[in-house]
Backbone as a ProteinNet text record, in pm:
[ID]
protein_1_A
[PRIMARY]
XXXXXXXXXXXXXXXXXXXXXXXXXXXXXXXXXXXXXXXXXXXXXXXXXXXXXXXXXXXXXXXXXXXXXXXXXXXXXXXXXXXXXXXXXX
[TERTIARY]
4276.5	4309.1	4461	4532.5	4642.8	4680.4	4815.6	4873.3	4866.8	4925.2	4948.5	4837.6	4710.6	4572.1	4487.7	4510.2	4461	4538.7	4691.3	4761.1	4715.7	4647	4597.2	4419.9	4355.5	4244.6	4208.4	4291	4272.6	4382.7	4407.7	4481	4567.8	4662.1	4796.8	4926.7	4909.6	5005.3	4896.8	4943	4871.1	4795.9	4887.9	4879.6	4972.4	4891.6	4916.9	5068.2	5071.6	5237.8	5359.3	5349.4	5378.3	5425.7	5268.4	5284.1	5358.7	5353.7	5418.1	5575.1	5596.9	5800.8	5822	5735.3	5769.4	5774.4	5690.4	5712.1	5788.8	5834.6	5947.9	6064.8	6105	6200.1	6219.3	6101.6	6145.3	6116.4	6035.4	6010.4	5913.7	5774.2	5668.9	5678.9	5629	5636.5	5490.2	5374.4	5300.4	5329.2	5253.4	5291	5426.3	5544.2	5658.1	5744.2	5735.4	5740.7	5738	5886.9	5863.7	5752	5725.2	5612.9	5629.2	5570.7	5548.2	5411.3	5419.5	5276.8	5202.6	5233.7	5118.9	5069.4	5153.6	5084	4969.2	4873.5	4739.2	4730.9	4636.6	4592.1	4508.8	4466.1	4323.1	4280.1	4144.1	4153.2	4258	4291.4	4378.5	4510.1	4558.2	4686.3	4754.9	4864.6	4955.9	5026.5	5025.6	5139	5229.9	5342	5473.1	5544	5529.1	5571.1	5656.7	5805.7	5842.9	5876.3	5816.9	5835.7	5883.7	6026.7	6104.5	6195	6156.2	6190.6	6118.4	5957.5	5901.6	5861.7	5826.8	5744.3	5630.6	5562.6	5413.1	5373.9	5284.2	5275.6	5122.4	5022.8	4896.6	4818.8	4691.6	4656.2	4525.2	4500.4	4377.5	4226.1	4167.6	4039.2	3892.3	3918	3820.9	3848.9	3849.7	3850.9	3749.1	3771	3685.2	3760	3690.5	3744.5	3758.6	3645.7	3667.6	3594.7	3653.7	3622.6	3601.1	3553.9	3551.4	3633.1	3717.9	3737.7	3772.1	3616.5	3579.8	3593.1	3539.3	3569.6	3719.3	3824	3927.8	4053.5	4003	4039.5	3997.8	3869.6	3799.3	3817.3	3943.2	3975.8	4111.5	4171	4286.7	4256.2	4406.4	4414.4	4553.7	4588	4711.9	4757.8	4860	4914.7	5052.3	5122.3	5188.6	5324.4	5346.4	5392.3	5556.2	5666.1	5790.9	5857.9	5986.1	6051.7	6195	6217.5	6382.7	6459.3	6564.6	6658.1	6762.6	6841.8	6997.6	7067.6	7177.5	7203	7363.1	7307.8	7469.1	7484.3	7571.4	7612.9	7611.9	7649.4	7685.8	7563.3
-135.6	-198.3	-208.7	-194.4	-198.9	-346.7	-358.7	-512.1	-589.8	-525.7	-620.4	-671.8	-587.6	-637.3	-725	-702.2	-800	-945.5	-954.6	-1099.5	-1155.9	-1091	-1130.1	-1170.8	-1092.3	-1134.8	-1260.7	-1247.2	-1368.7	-1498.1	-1492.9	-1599.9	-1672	-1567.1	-1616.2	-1604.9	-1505.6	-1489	-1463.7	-1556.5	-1559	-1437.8	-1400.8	-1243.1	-1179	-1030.3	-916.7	-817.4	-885	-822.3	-927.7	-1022.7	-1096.2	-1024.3	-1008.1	-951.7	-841.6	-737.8	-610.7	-631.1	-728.7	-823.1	-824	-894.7	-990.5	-841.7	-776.3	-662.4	-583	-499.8	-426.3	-510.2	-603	-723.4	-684.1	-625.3	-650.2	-821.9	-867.3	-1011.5	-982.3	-874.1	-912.4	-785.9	-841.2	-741	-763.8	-645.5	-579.2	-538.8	-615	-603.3	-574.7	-677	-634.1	-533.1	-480.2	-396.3	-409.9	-344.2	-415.4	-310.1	-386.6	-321.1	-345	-216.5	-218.5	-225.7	-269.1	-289.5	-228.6	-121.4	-1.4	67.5	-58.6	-14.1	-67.5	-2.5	-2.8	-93.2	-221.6	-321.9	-312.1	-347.2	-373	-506.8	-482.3	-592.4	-608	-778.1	-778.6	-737.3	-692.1	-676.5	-825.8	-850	-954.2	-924.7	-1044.6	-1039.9	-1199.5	-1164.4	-1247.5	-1231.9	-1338.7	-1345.2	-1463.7	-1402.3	-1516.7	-1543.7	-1660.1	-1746.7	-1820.8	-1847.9	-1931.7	-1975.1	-2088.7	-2137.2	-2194.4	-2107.4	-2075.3	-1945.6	-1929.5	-1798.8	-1868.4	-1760.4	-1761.1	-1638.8	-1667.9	-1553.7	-1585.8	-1470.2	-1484.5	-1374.6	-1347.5	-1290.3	-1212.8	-1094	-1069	-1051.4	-1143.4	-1148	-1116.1	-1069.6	-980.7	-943.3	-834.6	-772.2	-743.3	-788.7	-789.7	-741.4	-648.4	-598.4	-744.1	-818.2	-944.4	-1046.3	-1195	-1270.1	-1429.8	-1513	-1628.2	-1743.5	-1812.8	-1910.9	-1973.7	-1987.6	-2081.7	-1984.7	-1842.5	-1730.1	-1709.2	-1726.7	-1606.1	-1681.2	-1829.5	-1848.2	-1821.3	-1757.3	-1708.7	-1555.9	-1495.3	-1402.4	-1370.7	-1462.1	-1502.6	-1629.6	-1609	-1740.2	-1709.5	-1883.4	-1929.1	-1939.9	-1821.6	-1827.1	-1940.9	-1945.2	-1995.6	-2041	-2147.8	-2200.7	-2243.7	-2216.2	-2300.7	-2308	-2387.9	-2379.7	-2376.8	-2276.9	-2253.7	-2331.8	-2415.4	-2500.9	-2445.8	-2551.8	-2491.2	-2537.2	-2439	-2430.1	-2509.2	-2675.9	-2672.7	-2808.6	-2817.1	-2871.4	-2990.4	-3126.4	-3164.8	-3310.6
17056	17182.6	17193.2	17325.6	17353.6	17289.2	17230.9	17252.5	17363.9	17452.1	17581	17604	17616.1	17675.6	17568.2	17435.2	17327.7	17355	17410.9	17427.3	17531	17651.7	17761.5	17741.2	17663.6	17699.4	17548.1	17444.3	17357	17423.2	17525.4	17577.5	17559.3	17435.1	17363.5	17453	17565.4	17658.8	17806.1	17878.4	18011.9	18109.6	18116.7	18179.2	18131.2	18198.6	18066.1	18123.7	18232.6	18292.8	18192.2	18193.7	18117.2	17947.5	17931.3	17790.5	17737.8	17850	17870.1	17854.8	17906.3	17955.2	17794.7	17734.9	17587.8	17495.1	17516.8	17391.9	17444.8	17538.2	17630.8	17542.6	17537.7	17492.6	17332.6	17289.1	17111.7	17078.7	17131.5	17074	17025.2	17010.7	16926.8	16810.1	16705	16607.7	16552.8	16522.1	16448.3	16323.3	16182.2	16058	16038.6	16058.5	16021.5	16135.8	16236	16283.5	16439	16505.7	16658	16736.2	16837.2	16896.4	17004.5	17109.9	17254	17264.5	17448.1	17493.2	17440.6	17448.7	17416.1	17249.8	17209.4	17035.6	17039.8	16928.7	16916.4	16836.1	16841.2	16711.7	16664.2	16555.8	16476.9	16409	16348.1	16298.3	16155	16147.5	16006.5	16048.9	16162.1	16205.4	16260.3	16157.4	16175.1	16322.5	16373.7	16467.6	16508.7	16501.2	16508.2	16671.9	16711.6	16835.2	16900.6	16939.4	16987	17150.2	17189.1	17259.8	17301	17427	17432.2	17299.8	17251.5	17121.3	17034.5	17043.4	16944.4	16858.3	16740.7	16729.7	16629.2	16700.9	16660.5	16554.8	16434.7	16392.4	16377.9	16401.9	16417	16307.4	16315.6	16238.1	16388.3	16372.9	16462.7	16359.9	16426	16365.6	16409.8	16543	16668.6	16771.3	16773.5	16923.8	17024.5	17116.2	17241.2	17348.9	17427.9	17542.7	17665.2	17661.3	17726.7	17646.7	17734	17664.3	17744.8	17738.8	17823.6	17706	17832.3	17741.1	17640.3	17606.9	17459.4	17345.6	17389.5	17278.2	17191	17352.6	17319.6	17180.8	17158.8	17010.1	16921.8	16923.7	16792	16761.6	16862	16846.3	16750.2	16716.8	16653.9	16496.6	16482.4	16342.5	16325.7	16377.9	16418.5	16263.3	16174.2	16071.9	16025.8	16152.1	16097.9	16270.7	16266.4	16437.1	16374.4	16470.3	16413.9	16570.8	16561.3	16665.8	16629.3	16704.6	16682.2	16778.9	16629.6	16744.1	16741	16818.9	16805.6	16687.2	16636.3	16535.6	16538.2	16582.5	16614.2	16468	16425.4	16278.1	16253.9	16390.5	16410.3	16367.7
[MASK]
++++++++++++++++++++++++++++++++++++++++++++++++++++++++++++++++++++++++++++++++++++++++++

C-alpha cells in the first residue's frame, strides 16, 4: 500500500493530500529512510514522522485498504511519541 493512503486510512494523518505535503517535505521516513507518498509499506515497516513539534515513530501492524474508526488504531503501534522544543539555553 502507498504511504500516503496507509496515513490516511489508519488515521495518523487526516487526509491523504495532507499526507502527500508531509512526505513531499522529507518529514516521514520508512525504516530509517526518507520517503515519498508513493513508497510502498508493509507489514513490520517502522515509520518516524514528524509533526509540527512532534515526531511520531510507529510500527505498521495491518493493512487494510479501509477501515472504520474503531479499527484504524489497530492498524498501528504507537513506538515511541516526543516533542521538540526550542533549544533556547536560558
Amino acid at each position: 500500500m502507498r504511504l500516503d493512503k496507509f496515513l490516511k486510512v489508519s488515521r495518523i494523518i487526516k487526509r491523504r493530500t495532507l499526507a502527500k505535503e508531509v512526505s513531499d517535505q522529507g518529514r516521514i521516513e520508512v525504516n530509517g529512510k526518507e520517503a515519498k507518498a508513493s513508497t510502498t509499506v508493509k507489514v513490520g515497516d517502522e515509520l518516524k514522522i514528524r509533526l509540527g513539534q512532534r515526531v511520531i515513530t510507529a510500527r505498521i501492524d495491518r493493512i487494510q485498504e479501509t477501515s472504520r474508526k474503531e479499527e484504524a488504531a489497530e492498524m498501528y503501534t504507537i513506538l515511541n511519541e516526543e516533542k521538540l522544543g526550542s533549544q533556547d539555553p536560558f
